[in-house]
C-alpha positions in Angstrom: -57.9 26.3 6.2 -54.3 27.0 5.1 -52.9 24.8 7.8 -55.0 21.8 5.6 -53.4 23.0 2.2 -50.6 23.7 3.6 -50.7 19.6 5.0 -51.8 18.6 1.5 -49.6 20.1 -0.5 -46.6 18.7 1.1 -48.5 15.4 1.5 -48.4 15.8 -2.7 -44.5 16.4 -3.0 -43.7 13.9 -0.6 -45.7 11.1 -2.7 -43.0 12.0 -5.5 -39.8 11.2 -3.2 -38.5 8.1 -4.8 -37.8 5.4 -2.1 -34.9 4.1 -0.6 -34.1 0.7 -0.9 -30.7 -0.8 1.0 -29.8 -3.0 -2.3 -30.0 -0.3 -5.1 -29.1 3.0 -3.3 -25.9 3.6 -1.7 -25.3 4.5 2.0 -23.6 7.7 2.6 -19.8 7.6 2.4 -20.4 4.3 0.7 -18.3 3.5 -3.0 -20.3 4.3 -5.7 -22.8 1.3 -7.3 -22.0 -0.7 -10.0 -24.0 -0.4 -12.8 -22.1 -2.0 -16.3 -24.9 -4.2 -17.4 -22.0 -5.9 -19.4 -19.7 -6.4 -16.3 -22.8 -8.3 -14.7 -23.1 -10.4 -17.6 -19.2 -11.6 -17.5 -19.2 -11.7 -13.2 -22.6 -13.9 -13.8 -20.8 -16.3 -16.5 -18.0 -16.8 -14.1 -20.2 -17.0 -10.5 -22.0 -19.8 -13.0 -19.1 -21.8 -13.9 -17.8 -21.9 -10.4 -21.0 -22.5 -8.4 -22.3 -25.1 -11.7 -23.1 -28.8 -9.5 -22.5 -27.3 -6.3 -24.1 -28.3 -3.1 -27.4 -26.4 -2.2 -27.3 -23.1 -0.3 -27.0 -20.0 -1.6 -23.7 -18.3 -3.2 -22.5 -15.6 -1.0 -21.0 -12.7 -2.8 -19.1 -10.1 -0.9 -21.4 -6.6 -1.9 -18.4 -4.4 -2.9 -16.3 -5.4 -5.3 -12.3 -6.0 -4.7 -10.3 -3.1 -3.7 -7.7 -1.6 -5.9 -5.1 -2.4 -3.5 -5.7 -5.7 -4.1 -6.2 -5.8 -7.6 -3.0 -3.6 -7.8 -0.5 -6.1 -5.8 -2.0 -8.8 -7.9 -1.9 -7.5 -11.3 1.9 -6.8 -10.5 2.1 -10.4 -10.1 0.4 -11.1 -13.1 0.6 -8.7 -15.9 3.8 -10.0 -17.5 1.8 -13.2 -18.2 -1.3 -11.7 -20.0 -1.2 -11.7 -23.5 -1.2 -8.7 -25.8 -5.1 -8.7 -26.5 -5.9 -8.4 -22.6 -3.7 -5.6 -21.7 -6.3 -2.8 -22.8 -8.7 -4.6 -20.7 -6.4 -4.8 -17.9 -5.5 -1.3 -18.1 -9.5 -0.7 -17.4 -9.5 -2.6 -14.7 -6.5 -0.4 -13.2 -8.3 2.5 -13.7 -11.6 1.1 -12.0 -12.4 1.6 -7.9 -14.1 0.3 -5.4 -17.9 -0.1 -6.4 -21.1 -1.6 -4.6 -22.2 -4.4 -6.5 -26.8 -4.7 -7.0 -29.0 -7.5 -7.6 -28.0 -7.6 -11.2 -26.9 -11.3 -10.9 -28.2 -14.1 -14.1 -27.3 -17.1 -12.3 -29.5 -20.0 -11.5 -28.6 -20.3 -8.0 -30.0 -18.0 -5.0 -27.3 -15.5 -4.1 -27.3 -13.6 -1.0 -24.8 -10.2 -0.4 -23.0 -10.3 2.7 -20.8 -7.6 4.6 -18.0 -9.5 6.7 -16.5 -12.7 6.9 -17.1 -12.9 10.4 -19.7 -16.0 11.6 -19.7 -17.4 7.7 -18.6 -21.0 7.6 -19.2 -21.3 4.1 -16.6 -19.8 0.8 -17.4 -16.3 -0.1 -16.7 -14.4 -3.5 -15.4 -11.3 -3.3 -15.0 -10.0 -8.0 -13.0 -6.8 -8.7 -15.0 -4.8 -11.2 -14.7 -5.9 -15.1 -11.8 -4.3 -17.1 -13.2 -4.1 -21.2 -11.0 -3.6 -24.2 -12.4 -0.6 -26.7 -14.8 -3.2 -28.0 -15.7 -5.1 -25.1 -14.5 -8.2 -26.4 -12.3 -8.9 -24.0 -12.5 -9.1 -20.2 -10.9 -8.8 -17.2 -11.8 -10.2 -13.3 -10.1 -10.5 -10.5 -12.3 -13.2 -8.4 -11.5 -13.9 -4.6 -13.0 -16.9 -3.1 -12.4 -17.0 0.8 -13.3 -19.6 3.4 -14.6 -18.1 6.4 -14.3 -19.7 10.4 -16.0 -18.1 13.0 -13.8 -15.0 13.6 -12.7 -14.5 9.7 -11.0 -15.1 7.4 -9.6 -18.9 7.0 -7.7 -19.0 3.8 -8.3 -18.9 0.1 -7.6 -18.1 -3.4 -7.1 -15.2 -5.5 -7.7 -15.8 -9.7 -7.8 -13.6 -12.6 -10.1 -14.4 -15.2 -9.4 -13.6 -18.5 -12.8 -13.8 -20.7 -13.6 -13.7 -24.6 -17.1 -12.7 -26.0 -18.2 -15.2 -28.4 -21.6 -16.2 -30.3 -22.8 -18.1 -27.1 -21.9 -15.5 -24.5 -18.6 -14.8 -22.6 -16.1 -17.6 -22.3 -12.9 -18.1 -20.2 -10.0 -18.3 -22.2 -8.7 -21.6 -21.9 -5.8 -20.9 -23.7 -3.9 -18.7 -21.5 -3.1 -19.5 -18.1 -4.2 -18.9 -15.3 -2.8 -16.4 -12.6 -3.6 -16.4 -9.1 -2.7 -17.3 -5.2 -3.7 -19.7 -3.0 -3.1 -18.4 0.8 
């Protein structure tokens, strides 16, 4: 008889483990996730502009964001031509790490995560995390968008984006221009 409450009782505090599920919890030794409800809102607005009239298929994001090396060598490249209300922003996105991104995505096409380059055909973005001024006005994004052949990595382009909040949502500014690579 205390074998059986012994079974239900732990039957009881097992039903209250949460569950683990391989798109909102983090493997072990994995970067932490990414959970800035505004930073999904501006890498949305920008997946949406780029991906806006393109062919069917789903948009493959890469499902960490960009390293810092990277973002490091590039805003080196780059930060002499940001203007003076970015440079708080950019600063954040120094600061930031590697994260894992969730399915936190408002776009209108199906987006799939994906882990390696290798055997894609298609382009693949790969966004930094968002760097915010104080007032999270401004915004900051390094996007990657590589083209893939069967053992890698093809070629591509590196971009910042530099975004403004307005009365409509976020918005690229058009005014200043644009830093990137094409490799």
């Amino acid at each position: 008889m205390k074998s059986f409450a012994a079974l239900a009782l732990l039957y009881c505090l097992c039903s209250f483990v949460p569950e683990s599920d391989a798109q909102t919890q983090p493997k072990k030794n994995q970067p932490p996730l990414y959970t800035d409800t505004d930073g999904f809102q501006v890498l949305s607005s920008i997946i949406e502009a780029r991906t806006e009239g393109s062919e069917a298929g789903p948009v493959l994001l890469f499902h960490h964001t960009v390293s810092g090396k990277i973002v490091g060598k590039m805003t080196a490249e780059c930060s002499s031509g940001f203007p003076g209300e970015f440079q708080t922003a950019l600063g954040d996105l120094e600061k930031k790490t590697e994260f894992v991104l969730q399915r936190q995505f408002s776009i209108h096409k199906e987006y799939k995560f994906v882990e390696t380059m290798v055997g894609v055909r298609t382009g693949i973005y790969s966004l930094s995390a968002v760097g915010f001024d104080e007032k999270k006005t401004h915004a900051i994004v390094l996007l990657q968008y590589l083209i893939g052949r069967l053992d890698g990595v093809l070629g591509g382009e590196r971009t910042f984006y530099l975004l403004r909040k307005t009365a409509t949502g976020w918005q690229q500014a058009a005014d200043v221009p644009t830093c990137g690579q094409i490799y």
